[in-house]
N, C-alpha and C positions, 0 to 999 in steps of 0.2 A: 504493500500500500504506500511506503513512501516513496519507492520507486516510480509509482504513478502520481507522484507529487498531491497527496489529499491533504488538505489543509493542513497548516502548521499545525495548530490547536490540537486537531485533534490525533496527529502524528506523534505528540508528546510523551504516550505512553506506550505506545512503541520503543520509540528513542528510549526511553527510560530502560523497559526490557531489554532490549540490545544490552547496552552499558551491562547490566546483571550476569549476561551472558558470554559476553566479549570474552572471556578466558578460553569456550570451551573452542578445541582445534577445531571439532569440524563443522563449526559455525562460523566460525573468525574470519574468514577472506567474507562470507556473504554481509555480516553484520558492518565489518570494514565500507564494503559497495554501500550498502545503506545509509549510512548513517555519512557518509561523504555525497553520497544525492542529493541526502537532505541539507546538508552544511551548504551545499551551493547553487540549492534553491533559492530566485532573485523574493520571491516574498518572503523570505524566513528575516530579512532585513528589517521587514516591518514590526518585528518582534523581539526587539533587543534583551528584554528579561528573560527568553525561553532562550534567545543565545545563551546569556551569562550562565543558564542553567547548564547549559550544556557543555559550558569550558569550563564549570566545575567537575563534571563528569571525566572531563577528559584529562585534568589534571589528576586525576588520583588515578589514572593509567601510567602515571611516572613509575613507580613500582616494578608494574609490568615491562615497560621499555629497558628500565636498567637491568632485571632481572633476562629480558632476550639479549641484549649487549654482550650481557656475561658468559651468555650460553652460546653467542654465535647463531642465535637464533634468528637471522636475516631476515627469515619471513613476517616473521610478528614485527621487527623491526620498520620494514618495509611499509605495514598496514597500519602500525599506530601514525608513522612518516605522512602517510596521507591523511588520517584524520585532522594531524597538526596543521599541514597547509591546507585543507578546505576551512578551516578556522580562519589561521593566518592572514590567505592569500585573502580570500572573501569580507573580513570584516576590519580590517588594520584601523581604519578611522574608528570603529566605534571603541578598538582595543587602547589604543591612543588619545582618546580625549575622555575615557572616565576619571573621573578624581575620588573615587571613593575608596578609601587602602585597599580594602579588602579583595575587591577587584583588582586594583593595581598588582596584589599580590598572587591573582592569578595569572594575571597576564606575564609576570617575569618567571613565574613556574614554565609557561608555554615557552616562551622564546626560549629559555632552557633547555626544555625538550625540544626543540627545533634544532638549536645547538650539539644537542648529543647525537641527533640524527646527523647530522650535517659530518661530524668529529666520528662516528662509525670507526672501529678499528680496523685496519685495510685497508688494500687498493682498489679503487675503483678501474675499472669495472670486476677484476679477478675475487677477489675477497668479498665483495658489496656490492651490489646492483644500484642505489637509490640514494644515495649523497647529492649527489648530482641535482636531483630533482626539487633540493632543498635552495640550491643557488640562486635563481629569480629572487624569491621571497628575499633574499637577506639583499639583493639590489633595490628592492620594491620598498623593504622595513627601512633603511637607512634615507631611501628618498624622499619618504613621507615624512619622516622626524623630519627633517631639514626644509618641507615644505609648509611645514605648521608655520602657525604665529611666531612671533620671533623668541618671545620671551619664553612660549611653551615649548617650542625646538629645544631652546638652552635648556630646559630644565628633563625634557627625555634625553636630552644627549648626556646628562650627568647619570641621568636614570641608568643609560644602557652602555655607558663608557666602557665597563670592565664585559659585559657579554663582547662589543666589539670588539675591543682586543684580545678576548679569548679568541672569535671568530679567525683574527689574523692568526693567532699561533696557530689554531685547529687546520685553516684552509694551507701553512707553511708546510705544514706535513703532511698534507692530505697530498698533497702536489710533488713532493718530495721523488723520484725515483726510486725504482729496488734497488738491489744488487744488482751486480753486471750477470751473476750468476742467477737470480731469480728473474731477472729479463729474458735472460736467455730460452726462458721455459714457457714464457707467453705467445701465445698464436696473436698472427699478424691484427685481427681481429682484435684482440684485447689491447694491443699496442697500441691501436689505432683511436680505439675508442679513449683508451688514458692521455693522449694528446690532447684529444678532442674536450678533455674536462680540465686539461689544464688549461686551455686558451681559450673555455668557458668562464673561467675563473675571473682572468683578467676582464675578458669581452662584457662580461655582465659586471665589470667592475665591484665585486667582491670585498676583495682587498681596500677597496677604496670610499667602502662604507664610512669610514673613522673619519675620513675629513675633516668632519665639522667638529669631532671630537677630542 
C-alpha cells in the first residue's frame, strides 16, 4: 500500500510496523523498498511531524548499522545507506532550519550515520558497493549550509565543522590506493570503477564541503 502511494496518514502505521520488523532478513530489502517510497513521496512534505516521526525511527537503526559494519554485513549496510539519503537527500531544509535540540539532536545522529556509510571499511567498488552513493548528498548538505541566511550558515557550519573534517579524513582514505600487490588482483572492471569514484570525489567537490568552514 505505500508503494501505491495511499495517503501519508494513513500509511503511518504501516511505517511504524516496518521499523518493528526491519531486523528480520527476509523482510529487510522489501521493508528497505518501502519505506524509501514512502520517504520520497513529494506529499509526505506536507507533513513535517510524521517526518520527525520517522527520523526518530530511523535513528535508533544506528545500532543496527554499527552492528552490520562490524560484521561486514554490506547488505544491511547498503539498505539502512538508502533509508539515510531518502531522508537526507528529500528533506535537508526542513532538517536544517529546526531549532528545537531535541530535533537538532537527531539530525547530527543522521548525518553520523551518513558518515559511517560514507567511511564503510574498504575499497570501493571491491570490499563495498554503496559509499559512492553517499557522495551527492555530502555536495548537496555542504551547499545548502552555505546557502542559508548568513548568520544561520555561521552557526551550522560550527554545528557541523568536526563531521566535515571527519568527512575529509574518511573521503582521504576512502581514495587512498591498495597495494601494488592487492591491485594487482583487481579485474579491469573494478579498477575502472575505483577511478571512476575517485574523480567523483573531486567532481562532486566533496572534499571541498569545509570551505566555508
Amino acid at each position: 500500500w505505500v508503494t501505491f502511494e495511499l495517503p501519508v496518514q494513513e500509511s503511518v502505521p504501516i511505517i511504524d510496523k516496518m521499523f518493528e520488523d526491519i531486523r528480520d532478513p527476509v523482510l529487510f530489502e522489501v521493508i528497505v523498498d518501502c519505506i524509501v517510497n514512502f520517504l520520497r513521496q513529494p506529499t509526505t512534505l506536507s507533513y513535517p511531524n510524521t517526518v520527525w516521526s520517522i527520523i526518530a525511527k530511523v535513528v535508533q537503526l544506528q545500532p543496527m548499522l554499527g552492528e552490520a559494519i562490524q560484521a561486514d554485513d554490506m547488505e544491511t549496510c547498503q539498505g539502512i545507506c538508502q533509508v539515510l539519503l531518502a531522508l537526507t537527500e528529500t528533506y535537508t531544509k526542513l532538517l536544517l532550519n529546526t531549532s528545537r535540540e531535541d530535533r537538532v539532536s537527531l539530525v547530527r545522529c543522521l548525518i553520523t550515520m551518513v558518515l559511517e556509510c560514507t567511511g564503510v571499511h574498504g575499497y570501493f567498488p571491491v570490499d563495498e558497493a554503496f559509499s559512492d552513493t553517499t557522495l551527492q548528498f555530502w555536495f548537496n548538505f555542504g551547499d545548502d549550509i552555505i546557502s542559508e541566511e548568513a548568520d544561520h550558515s555561521k552557526r551550522l557550519l560550527e554545528m557541523y565543522s568536526a563531521v566535515f573534517k571527519k568527512l575529509v579524513e574518511v573521503l582521504l582514505r576512502k581514495i587512498m590506493y591498495p597495494s601494488d600487490n592487492a591491485w594487482e588482483t583487481w579485474t579491469e572492471d573494478n579498477r575502472s570503477e575505483f577511478e571512476s569514484y575517485r574523480k567523483e570525489v573531486g567532481r562532486h567537490g566533496a572534499l571541498h564541503t569545509v570551505r566555508g568552514s
